[in-house]
N, C-alpha and C positions, 0 to 999 in steps of 0.2 A: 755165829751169824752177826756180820755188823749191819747196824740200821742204815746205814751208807750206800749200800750193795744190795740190802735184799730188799725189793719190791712188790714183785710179785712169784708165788708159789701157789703151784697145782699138784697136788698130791696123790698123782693117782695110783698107786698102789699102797700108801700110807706108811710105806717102810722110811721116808725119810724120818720118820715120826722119829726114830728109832736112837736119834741123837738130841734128843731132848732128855737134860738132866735133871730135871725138877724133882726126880725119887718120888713118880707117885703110886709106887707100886705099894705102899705100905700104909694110905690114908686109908681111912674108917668111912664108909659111908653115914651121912648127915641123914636122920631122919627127923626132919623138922616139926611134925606134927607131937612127937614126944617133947619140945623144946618150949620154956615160954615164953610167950605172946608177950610182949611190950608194949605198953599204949602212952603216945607222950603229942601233949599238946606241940601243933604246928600251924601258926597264920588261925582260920578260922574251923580247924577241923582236929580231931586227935586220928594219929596213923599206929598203925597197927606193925610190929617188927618185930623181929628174933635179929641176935647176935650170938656169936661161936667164933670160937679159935681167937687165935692171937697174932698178935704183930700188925703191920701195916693194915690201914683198914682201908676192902673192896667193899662197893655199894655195887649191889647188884638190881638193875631196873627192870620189873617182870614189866611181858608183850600183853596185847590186845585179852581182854576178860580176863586175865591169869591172875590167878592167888600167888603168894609168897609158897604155897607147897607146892608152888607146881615144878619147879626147878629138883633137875636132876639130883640127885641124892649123892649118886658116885661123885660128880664135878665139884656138887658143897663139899664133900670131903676131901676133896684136894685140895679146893681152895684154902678152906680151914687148915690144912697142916702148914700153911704156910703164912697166912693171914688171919686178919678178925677179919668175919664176914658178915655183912650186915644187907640184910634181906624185911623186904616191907611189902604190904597191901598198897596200891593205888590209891588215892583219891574213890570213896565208892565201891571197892572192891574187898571181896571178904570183909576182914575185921575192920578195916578204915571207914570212919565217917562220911558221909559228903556234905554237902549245904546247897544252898538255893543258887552257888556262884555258877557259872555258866563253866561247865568240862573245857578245856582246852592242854593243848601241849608245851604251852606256856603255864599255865598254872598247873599242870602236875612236876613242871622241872623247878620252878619255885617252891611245891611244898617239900621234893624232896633236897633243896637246897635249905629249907628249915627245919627239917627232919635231921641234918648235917650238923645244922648250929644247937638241937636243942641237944642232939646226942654231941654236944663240944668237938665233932670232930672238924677238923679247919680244911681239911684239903685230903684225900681220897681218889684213890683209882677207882675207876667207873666202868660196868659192865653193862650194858643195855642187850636187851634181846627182841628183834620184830618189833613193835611199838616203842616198847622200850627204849631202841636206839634212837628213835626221835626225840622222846625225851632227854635223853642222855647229850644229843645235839644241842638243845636249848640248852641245859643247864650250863652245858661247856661254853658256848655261846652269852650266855646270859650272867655267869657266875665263874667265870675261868680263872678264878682262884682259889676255887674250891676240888677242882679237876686235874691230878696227875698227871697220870694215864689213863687212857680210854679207849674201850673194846667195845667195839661195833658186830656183835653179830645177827646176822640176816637183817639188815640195815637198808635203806632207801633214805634220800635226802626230801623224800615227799613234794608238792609241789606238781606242776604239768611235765617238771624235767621227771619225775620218777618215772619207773617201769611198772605199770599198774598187774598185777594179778589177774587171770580170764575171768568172766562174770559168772561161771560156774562152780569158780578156787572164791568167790567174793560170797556167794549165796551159801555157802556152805562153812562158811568161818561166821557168818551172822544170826543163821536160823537154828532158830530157838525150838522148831516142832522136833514133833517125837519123843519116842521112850527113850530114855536115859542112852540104853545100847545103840542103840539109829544116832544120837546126836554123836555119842562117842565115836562110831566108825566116821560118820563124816568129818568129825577132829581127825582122828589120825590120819583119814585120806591123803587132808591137807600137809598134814605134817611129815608123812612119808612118802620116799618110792611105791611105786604100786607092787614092783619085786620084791623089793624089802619087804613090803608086810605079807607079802604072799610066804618069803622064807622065817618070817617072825611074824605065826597068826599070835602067839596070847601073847597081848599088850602088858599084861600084871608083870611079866619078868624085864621088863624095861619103861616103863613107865607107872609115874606115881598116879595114885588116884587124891587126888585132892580133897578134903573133908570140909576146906571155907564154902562156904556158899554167896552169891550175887544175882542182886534182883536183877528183872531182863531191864527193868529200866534205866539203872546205872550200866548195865552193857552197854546198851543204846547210844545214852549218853555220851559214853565212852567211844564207840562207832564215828556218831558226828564230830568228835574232838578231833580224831586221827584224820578224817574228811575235809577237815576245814583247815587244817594245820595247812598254810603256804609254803612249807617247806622250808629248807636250808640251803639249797644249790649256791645261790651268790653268796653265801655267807662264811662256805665253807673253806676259804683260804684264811679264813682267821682263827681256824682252830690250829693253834700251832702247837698243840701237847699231843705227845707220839700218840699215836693212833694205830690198833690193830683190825683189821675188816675179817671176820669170817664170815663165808657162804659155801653153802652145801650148791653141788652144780644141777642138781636135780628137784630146787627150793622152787615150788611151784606157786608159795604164798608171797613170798618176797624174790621174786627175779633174779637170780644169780647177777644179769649186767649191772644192778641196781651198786651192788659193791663194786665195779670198775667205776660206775661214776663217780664215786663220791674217793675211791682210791687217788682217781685222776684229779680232782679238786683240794684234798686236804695233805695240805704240804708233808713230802717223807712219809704217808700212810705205810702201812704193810697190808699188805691181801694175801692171805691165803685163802684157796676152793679145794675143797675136799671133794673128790670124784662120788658119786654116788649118793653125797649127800643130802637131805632134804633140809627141808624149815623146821625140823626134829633130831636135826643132827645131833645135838649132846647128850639125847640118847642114845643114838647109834652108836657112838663110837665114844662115849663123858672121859673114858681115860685119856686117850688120843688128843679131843677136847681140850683137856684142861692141860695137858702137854705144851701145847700152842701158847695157852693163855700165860702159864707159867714163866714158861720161855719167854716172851716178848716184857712181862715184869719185869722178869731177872737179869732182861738186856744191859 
């Protein structure tokens, strides 16, 4: 595949997967929760991380409320056979401190740009997921020397140009009522096809259960950051480090068109859309997943 040529790809039966050599038929699933916790001053806060595997090192930027354990197990362990990978709490989130500074998407892509410098590392492939890839926009934007390559998945440029989510996908990614099980089905509502989970009722056989815990009020906080973030749209012809887009086409939290947008703005992007897939795609399919991601590394 040269970057030259390949723009856009729809996957719909996922057999092109098929020529992807990354050999990840033989990683170790990553379970993070037996790994430990790293705490290292950054700016005005100490951030909370795990590192694993070796070679070039991936930052991976977890989405909206999410712990560092929330990330699929199978894909940490691709990525690790390949890379060091380095996985951290938010600003606020699980084990990460916060402060009295006001949330934003500018200052979470600074602290993990000095989460960067304190672990020595200079420069880093960058994976963002849902929130995440806002961040991941800033830092590239704000610190694009620190920034490789950069994987965008289920991504929006935020701003009035984004593709907002229904107010029923938006009340259900924020509310905090109910028992544990009610908030959890309403997660994966959001995260899945409604097929999908009909042919995959127990969520334990593909999804982690996370053990960080986060008060509702750094949620919150966290809510308004993503709300008030202006977005990237005009900014986006200045990220000029390859860029890969994935979306699931059936991503009900993050709009599938949201990655043509931002494919269309950031110079030579690659998109690929996975048929069937939702806002919890590296669940669904993490080997397939991390296939892509490998691939476009290894370009």
């Amino acid at each position: 595949m040269k970057r030259q040529t390949f723009k856009i790809i729809s996957l719909w039966f996922l057999r092109g997967l098929m020529i992807f050599s990354a050999g990840c038929g033989c990683a170790k699933e990553i379970d993070v929760t037996k790994l430990k916790t790293g705490m290292i001053h950054a700016g005005d806060i100490n951030i909370a991380y795990k590192t694993f595997g070796k070679g070039y090192p991936i930052v991976l930027i977890m989405g909206f409320s999410g712990t560092m354990d929330l990330w699929s197990p199978v894909v940490l362990g691709e990525l690790a056979s390949h890379y060091r990978v380095i996985i951290f709490d938010n600003r606020g989130m699980g084990y990460s401190d916060d402060s009295d500074r006001e949330f934003s998407i500018e200052l979470f892509a600074d602290d993990t740009a000095r989460l960067m410098e304190a672990l020595k590392i200079n420069k880093a492939h960058v994976l963002g997921w849902s929130m995440g890839t806002c961040v991941a926009q800033e830092l590239t934007l704000r610190h694009p020397e620190k920034v490789n390559k950069l994987i965008l998945y289920a991504a929006d440029c935020g701003g009035k140009e984004a593709i907002q989510p229904t107010p029923d996908v938006i009340r259900a990614m924020i509310d905090e009522s109910g028992t544990e099980r009610e908030r959890q089905m309403k997660a994966l509502r959001t995260l899945f096809p409604e097929q999908w989970l009909k042919d995959n009722p127990d969520p334990r056989k593909y999804f982690p259960h996370p053990k960080e815990t986060t008060s509702t009020t750094n949620i919150q906080r966290q809510w308004k950051a993503n709300e008030a973030w202006t977005g990237s749209y005009s900014r986006l012809p200045q990220i000029t480090q390859p860029t890969l887009l994935i979306t699931g086409s059936e991503d009900v939290n993050t709009p599938t068109l949201n990655s043509l947008i931002l494919a269309q703005k950031i110079p030579g992007a690659w998109l690929v859309q996975i048929k069937g897939g939702g806002h919890g795609l590296m669940y669904q399919w993490p080997k397939k997943f991390s296939k892509i991601v490998l691939e476009f590394l290894e370009d």
